[in-house]
PyMOL Python script that loads the backbone (N, CA, C, O; Angstrom):
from pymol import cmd

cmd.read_pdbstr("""\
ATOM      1  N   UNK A   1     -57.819  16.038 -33.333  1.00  0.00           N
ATOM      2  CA  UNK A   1     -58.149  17.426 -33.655  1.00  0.00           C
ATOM      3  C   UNK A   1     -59.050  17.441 -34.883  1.00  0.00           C
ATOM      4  O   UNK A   1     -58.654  16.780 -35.843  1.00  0.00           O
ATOM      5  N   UNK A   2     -60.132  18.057 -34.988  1.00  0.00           N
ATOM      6  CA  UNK A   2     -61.207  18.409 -36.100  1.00  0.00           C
ATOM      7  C   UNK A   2     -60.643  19.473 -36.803  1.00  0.00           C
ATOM      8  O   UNK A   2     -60.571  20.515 -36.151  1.00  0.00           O
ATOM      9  N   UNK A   3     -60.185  19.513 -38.051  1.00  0.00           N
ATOM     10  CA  UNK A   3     -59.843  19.966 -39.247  1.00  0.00           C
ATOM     11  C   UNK A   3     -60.695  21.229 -39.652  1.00  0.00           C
ATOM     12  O   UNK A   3     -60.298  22.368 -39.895  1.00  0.00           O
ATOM     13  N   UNK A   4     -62.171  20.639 -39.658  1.00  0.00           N
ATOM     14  CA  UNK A   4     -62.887  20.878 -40.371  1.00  0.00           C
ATOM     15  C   UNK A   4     -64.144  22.274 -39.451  1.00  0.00           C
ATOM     16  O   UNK A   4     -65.221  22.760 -39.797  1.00  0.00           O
ATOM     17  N   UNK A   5     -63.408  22.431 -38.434  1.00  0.00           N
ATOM     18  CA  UNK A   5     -64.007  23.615 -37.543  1.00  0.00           C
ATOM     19  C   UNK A   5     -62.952  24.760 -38.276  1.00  0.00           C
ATOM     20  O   UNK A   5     -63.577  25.811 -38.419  1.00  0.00           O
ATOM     21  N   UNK A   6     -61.861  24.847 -38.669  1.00  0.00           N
ATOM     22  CA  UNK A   6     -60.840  26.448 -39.467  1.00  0.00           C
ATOM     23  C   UNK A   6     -61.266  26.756 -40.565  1.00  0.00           C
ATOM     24  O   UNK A   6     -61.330  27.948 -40.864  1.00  0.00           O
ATOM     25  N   UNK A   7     -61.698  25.693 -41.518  1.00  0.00           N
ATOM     26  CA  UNK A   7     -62.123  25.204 -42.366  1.00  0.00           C
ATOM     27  C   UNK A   7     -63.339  25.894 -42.859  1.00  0.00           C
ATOM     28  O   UNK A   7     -63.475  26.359 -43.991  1.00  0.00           O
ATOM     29  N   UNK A   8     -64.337  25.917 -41.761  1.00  0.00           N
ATOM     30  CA  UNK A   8     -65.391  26.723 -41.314  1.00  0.00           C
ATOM     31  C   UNK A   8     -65.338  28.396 -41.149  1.00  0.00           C
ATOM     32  O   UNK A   8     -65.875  29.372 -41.673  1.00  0.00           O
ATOM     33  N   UNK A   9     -64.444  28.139 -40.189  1.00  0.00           N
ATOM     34  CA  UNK A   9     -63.965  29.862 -39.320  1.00  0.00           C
ATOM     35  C   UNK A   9     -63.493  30.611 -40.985  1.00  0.00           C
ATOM     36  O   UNK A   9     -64.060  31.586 -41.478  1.00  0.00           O
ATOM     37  N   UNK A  10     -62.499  29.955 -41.522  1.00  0.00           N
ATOM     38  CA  UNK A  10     -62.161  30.712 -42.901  1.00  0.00           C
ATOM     39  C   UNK A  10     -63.103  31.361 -43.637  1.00  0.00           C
ATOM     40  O   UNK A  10     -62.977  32.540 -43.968  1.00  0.00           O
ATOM     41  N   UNK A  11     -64.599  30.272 -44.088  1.00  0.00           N
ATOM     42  CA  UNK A  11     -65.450  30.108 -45.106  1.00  0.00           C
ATOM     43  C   UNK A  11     -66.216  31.121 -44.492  1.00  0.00           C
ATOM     44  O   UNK A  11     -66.788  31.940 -45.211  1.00  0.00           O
ATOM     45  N   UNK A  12     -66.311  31.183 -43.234  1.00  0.00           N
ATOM     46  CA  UNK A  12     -66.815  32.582 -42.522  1.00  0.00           C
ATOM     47  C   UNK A  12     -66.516  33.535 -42.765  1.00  0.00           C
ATOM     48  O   UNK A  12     -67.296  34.428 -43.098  1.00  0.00           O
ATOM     49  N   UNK A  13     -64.705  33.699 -42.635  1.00  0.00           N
ATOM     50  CA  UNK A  13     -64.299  35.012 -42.823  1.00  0.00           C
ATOM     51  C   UNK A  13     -64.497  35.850 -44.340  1.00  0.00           C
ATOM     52  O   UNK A  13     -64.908  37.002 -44.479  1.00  0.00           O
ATOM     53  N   UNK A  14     -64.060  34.868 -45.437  1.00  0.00           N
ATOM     54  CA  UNK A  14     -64.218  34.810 -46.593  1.00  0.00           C
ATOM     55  C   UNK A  14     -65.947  35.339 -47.267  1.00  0.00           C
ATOM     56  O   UNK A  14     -66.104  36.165 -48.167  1.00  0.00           O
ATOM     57  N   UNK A  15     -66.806  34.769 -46.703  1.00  0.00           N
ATOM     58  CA  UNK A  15     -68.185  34.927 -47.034  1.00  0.00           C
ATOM     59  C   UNK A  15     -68.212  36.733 -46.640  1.00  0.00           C
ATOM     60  O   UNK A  15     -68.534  37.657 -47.387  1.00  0.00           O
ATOM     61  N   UNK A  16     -67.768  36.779 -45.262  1.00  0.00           N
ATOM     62  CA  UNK A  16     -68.047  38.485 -44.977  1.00  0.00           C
ATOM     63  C   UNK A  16     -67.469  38.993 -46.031  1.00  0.00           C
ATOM     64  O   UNK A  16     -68.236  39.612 -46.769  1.00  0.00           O
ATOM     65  N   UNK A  17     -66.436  38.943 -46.333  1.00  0.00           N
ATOM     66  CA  UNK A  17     -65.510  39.862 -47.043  1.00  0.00           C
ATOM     67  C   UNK A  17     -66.652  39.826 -48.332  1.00  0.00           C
ATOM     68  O   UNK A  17     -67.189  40.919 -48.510  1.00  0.00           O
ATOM     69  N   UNK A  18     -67.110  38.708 -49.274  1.00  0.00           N
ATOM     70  CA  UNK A  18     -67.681  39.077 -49.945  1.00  0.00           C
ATOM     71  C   UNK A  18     -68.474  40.132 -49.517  1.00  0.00           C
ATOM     72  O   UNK A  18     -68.078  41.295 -49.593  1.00  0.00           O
ATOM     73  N   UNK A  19     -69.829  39.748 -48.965  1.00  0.00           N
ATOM     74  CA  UNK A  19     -70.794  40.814 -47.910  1.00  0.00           C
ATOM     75  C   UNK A  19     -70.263  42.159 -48.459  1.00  0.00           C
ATOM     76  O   UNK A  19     -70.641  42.852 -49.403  1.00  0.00           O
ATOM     77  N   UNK A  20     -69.328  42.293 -47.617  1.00  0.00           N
ATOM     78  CA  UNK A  20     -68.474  43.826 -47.587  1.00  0.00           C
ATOM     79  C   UNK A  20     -68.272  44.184 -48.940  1.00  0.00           C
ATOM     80  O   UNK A  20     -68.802  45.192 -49.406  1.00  0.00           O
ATOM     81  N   UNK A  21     -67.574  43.465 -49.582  1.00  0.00           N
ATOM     82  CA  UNK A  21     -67.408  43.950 -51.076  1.00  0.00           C
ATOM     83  C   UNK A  21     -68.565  44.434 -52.102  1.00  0.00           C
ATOM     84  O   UNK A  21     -68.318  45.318 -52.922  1.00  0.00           O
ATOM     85  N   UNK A  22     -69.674  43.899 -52.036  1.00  0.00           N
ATOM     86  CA  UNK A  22     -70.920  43.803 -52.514  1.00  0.00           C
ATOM     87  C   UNK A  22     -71.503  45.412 -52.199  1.00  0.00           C
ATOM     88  O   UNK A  22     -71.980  46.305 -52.899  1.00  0.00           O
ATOM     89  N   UNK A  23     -71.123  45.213 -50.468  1.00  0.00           N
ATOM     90  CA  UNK A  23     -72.164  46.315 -49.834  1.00  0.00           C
ATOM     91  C   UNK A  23     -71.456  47.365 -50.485  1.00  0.00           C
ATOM     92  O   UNK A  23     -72.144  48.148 -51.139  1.00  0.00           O
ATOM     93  N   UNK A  24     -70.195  47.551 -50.443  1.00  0.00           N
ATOM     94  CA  UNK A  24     -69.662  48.752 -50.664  1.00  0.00           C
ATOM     95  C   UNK A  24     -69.420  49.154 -52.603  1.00  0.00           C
ATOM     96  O   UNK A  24     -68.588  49.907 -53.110  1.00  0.00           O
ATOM     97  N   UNK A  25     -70.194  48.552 -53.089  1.00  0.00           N
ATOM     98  CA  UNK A  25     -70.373  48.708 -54.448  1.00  0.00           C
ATOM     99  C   UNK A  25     -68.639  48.354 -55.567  1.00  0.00           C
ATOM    100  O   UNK A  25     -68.266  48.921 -56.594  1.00  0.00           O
ATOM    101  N   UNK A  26     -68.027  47.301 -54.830  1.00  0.00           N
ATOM    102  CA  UNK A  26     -67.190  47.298 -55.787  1.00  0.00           C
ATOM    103  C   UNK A  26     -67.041  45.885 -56.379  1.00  0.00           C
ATOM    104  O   UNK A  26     -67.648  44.938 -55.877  1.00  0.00           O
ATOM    105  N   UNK A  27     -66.366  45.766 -57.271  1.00  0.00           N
ATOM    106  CA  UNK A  27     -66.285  45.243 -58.689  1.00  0.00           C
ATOM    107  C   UNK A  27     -66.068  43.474 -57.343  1.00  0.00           C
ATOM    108  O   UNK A  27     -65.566  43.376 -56.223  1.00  0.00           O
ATOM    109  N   UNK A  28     -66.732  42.459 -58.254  1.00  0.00           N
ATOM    110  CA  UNK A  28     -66.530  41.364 -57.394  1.00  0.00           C
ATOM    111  C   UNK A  28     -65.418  40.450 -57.648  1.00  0.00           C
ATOM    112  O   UNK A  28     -65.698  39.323 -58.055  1.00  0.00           O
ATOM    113  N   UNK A  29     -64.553  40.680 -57.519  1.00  0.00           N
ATOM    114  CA  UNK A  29     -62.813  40.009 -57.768  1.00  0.00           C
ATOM    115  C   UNK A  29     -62.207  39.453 -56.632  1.00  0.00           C
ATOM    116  O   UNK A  29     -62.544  39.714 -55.477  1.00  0.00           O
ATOM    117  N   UNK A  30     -61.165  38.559 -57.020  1.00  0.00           N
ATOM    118  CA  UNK A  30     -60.534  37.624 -56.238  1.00  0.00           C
ATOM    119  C   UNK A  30     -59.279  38.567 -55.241  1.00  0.00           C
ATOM    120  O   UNK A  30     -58.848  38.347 -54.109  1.00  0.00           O
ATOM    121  N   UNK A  31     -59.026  39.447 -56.041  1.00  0.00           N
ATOM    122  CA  UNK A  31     -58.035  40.263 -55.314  1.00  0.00           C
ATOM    123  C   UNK A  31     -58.865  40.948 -54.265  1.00  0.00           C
ATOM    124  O   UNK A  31     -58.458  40.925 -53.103  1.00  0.00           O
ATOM    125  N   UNK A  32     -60.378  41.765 -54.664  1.00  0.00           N
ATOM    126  CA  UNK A  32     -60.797  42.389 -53.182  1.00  0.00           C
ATOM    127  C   UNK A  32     -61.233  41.673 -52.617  1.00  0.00           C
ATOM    128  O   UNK A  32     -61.753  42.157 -51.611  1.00  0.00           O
ATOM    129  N   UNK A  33     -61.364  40.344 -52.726  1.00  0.00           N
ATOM    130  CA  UNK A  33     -61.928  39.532 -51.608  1.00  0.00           C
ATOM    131  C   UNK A  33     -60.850  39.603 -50.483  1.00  0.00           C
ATOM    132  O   UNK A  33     -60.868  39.937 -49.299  1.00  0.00           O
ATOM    133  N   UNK A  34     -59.809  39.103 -51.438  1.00  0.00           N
ATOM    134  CA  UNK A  34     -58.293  39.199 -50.538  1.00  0.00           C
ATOM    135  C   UNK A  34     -58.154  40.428 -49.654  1.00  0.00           C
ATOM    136  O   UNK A  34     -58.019  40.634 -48.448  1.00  0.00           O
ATOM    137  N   UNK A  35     -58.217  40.953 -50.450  1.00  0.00           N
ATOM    138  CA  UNK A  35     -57.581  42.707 -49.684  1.00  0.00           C
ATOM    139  C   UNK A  35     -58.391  42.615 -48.410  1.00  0.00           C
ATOM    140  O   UNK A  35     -57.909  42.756 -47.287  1.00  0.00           O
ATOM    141  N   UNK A  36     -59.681  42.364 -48.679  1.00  0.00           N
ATOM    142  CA  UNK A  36     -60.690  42.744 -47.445  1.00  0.00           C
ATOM    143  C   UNK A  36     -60.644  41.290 -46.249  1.00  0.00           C
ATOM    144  O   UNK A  36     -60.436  41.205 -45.039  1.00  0.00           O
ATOM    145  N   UNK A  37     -60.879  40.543 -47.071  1.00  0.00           N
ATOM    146  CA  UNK A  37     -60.618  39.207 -45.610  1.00  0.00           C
ATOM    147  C   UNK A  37     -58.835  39.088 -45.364  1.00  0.00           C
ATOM    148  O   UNK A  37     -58.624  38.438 -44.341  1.00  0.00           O
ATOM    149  N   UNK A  38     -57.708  39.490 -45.954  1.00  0.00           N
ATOM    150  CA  UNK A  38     -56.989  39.280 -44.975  1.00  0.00           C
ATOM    151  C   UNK A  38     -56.350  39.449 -43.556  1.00  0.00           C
ATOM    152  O   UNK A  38     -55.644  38.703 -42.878  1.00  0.00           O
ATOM    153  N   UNK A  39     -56.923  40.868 -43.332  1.00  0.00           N
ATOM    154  CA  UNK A  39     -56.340  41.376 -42.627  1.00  0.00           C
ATOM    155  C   UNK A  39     -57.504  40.778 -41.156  1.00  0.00           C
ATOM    156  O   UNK A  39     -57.254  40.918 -39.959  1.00  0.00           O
ATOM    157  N   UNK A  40     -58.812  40.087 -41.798  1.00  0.00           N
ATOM    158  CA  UNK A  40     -59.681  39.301 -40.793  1.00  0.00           C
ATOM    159  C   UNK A  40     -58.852  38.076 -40.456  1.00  0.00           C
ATOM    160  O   UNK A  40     -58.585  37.658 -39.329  1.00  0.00           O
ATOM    161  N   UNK A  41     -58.481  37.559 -41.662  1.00  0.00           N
ATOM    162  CA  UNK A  41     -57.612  36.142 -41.792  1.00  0.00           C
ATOM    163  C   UNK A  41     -56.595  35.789 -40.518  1.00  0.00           C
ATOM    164  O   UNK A  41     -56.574  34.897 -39.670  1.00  0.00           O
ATOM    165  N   UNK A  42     -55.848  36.829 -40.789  1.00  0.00           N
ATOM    166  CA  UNK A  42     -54.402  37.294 -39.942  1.00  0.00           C
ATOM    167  C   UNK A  42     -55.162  37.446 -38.397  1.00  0.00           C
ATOM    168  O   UNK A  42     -54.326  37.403 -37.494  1.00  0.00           O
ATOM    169  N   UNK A  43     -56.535  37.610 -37.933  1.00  0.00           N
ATOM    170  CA  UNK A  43     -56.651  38.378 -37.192  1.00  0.00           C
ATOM    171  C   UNK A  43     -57.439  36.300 -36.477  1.00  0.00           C
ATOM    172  O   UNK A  43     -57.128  35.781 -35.404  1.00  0.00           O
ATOM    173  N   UNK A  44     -57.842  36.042 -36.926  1.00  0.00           N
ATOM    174  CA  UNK A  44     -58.015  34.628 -36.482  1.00  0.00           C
ATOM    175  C   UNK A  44     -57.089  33.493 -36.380  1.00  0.00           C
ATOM    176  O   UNK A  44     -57.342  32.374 -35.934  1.00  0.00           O
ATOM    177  N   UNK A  45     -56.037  33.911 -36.832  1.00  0.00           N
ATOM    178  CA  UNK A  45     -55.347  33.123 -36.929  1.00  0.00           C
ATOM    179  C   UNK A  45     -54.128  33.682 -35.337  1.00  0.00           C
ATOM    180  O   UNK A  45     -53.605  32.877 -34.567  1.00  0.00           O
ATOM    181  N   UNK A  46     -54.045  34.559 -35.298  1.00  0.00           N
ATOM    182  CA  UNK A  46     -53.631  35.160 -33.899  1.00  0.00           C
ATOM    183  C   UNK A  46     -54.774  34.541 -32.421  1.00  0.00           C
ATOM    184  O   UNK A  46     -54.396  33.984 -31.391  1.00  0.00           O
ATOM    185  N   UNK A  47     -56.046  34.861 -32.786  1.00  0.00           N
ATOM    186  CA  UNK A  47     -56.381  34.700 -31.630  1.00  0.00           C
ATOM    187  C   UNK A  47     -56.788  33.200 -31.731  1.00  0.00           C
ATOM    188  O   UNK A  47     -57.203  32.799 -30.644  1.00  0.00           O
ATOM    189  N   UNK A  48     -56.797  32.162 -32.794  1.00  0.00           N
ATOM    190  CA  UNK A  48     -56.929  31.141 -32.493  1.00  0.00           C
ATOM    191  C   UNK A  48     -55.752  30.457 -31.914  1.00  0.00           C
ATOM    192  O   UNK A  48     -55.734  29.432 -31.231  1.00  0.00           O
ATOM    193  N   UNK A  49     -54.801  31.180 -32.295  1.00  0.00           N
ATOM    194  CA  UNK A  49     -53.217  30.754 -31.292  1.00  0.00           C
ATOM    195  C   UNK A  49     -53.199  31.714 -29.558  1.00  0.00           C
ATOM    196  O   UNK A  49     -52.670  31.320 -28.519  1.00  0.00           O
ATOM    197  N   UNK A  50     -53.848  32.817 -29.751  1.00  0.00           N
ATOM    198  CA  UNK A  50     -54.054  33.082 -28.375  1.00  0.00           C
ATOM    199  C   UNK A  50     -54.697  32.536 -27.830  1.00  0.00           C
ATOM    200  O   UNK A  50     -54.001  32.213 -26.867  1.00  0.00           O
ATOM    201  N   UNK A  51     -55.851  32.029 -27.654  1.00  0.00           N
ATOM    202  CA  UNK A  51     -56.603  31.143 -26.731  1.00  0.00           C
ATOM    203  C   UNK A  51     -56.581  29.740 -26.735  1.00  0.00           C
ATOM    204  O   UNK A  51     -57.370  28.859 -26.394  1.00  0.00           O
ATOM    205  N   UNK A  52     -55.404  29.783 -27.240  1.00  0.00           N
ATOM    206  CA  UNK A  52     -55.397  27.915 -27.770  1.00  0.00           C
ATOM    207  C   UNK A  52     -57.336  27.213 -28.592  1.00  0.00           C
ATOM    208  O   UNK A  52     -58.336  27.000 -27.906  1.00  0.00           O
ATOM    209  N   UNK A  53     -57.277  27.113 -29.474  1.00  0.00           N
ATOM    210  CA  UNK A  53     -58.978  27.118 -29.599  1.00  0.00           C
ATOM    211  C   UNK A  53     -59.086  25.392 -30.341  1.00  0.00           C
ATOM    212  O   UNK A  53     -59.985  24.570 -30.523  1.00  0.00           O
ATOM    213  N   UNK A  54     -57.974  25.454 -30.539  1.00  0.00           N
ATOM    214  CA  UNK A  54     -57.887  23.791 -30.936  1.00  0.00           C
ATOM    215  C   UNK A  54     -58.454  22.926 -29.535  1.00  0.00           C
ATOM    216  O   UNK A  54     -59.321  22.063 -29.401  1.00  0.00           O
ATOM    217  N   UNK A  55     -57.654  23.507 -28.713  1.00  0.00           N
ATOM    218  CA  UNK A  55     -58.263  22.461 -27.260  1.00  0.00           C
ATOM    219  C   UNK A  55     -59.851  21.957 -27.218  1.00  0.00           C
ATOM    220  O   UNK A  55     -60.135  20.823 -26.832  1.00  0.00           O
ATOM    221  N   UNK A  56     -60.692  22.760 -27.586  1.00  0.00           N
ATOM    222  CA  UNK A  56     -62.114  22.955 -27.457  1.00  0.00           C
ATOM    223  C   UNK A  56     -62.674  23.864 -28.587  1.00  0.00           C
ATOM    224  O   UNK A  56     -63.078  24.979 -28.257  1.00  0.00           O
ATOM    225  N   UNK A  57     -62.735  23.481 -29.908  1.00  0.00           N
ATOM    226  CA  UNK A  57     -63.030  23.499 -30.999  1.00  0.00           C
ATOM    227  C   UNK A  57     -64.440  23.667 -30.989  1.00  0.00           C
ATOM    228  O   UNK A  57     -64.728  24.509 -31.839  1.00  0.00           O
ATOM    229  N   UNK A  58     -65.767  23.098 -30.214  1.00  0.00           N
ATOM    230  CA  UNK A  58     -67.154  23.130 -30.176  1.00  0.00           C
ATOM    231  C   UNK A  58     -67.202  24.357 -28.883  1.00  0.00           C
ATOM    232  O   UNK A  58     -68.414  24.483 -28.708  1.00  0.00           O
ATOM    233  N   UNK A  59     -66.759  24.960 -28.264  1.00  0.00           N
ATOM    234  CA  UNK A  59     -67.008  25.837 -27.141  1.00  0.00           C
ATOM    235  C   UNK A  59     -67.690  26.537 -27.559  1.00  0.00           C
ATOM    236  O   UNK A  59     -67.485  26.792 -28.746  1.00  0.00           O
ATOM    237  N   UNK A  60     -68.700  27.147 -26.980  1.00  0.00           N
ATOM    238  CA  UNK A  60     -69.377  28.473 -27.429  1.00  0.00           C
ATOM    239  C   UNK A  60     -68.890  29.832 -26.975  1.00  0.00           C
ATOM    240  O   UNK A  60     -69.169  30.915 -27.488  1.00  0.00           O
ATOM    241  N   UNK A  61     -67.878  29.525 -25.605  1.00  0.00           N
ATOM    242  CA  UNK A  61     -67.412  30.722 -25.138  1.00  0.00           C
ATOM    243  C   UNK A  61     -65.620  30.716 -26.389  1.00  0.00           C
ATOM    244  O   UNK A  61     -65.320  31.674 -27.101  1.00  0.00           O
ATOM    245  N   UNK A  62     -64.990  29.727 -26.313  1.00  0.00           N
ATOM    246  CA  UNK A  62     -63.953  30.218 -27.033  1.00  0.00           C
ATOM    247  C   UNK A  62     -64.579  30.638 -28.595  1.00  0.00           C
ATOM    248  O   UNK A  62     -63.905  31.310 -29.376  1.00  0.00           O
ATOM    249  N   UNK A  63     -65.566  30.284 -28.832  1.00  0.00           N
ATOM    250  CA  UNK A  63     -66.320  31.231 -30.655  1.00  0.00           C
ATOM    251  C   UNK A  63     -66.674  32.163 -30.160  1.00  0.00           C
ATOM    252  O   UNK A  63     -66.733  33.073 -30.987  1.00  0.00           O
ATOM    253  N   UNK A  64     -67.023  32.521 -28.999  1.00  0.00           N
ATOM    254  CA  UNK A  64     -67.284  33.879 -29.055  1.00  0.00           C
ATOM    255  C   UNK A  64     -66.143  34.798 -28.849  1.00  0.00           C
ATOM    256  O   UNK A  64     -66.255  35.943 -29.288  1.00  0.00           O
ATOM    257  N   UNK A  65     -64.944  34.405 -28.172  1.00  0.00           N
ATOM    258  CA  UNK A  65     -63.811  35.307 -27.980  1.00  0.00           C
ATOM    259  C   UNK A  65     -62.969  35.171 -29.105  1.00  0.00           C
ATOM    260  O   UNK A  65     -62.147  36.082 -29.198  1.00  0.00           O
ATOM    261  N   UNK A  66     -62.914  34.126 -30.173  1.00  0.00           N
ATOM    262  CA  UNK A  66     -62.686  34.437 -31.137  1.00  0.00           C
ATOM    263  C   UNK A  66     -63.381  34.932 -32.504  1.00  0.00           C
ATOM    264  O   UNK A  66     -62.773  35.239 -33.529  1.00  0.00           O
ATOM    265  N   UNK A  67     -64.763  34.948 -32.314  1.00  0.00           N
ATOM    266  CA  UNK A  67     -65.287  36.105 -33.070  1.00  0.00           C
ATOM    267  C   UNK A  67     -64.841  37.563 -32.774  1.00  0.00           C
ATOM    268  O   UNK A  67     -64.666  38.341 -33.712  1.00  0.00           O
ATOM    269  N   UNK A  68     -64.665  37.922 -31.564  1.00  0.00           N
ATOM    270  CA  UNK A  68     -64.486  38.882 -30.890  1.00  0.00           C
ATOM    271  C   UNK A  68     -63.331  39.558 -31.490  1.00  0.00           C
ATOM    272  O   UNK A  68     -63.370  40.700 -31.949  1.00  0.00           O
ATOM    273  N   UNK A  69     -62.218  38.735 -31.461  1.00  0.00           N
ATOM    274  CA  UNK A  69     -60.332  38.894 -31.555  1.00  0.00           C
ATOM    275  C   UNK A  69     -60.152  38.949 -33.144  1.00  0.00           C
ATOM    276  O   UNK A  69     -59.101  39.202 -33.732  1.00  0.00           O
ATOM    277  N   UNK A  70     -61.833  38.559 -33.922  1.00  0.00           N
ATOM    278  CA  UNK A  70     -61.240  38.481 -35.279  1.00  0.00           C
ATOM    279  C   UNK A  70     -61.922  39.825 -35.770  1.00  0.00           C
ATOM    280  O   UNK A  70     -61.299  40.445 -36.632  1.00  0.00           O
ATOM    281  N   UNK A  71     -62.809  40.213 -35.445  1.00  0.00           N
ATOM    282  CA  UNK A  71     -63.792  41.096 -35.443  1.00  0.00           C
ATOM    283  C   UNK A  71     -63.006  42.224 -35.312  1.00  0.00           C
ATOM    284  O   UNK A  71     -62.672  42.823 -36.334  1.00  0.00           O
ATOM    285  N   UNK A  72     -62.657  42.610 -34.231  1.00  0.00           N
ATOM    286  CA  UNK A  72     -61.663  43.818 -33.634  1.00  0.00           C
ATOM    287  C   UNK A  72     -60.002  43.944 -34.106  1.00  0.00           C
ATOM    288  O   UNK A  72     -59.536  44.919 -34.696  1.00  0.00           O
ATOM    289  N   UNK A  73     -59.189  42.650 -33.676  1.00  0.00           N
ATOM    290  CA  UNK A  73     -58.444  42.564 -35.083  1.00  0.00           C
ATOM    291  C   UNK A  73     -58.373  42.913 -36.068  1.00  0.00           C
ATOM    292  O   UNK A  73     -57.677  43.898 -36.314  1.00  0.00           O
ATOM    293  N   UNK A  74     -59.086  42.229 -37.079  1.00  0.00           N
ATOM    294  CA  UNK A  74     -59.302  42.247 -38.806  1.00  0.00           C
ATOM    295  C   UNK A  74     -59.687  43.987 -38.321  1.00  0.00           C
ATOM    296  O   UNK A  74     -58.691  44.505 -38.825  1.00  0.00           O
ATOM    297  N   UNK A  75     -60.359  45.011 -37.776  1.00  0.00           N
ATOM    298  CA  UNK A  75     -60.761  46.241 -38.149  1.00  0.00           C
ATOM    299  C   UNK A  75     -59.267  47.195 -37.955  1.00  0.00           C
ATOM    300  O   UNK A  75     -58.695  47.965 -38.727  1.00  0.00           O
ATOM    301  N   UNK A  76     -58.934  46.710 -36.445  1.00  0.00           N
ATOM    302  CA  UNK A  76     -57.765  47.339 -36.271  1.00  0.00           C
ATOM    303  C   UNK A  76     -56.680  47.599 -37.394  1.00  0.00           C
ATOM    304  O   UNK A  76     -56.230  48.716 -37.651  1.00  0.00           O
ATOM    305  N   UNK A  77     -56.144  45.862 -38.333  1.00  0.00           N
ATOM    306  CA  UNK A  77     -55.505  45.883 -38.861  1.00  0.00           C
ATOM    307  C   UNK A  77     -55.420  46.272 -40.651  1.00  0.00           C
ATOM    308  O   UNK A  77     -54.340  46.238 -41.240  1.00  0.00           O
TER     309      UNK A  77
END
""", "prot")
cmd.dss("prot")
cmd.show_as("cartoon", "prot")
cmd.util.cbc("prot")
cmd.orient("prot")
């Protein structure tokens, strides 16, 4: 198993949240990074256990259904 593909998916989620924080004019801190990527966090970490994504870690269709599940997720939640 490659480690270093969640590793990735995180540094992803994490980078938006900055994004977001920036865009929306607030103060750049460790706590709103938090506030704003966890609820993305939580939301990849579900659908990388729903689709099993470890199996096939390089897929382009399981990154896209888990962009998808983290995307819609993380907003929902």
């Amino acid at each position: 198993m490659k480690h270093w593909y969640w590793i990735l998916d995180v540094a992803v989620v994490l980078s938006f949240a900055v994004v977001g924080v920036l865009d929306h004019g607030w103060e750049l801190k460790w706590l709103g990074i938090g506030r704003i990527a966890t609820p993305f966090l939580i939301a990849l970490a579900i659908g990388t256990i729903a689709i099993k994504a470890w199996q096939k870690p390089i897929s382009l269709v399981n990154g896209a259904i888990l962009g998808v599940i983290t995307l819609g997720g993380g907003m929902l939640l």
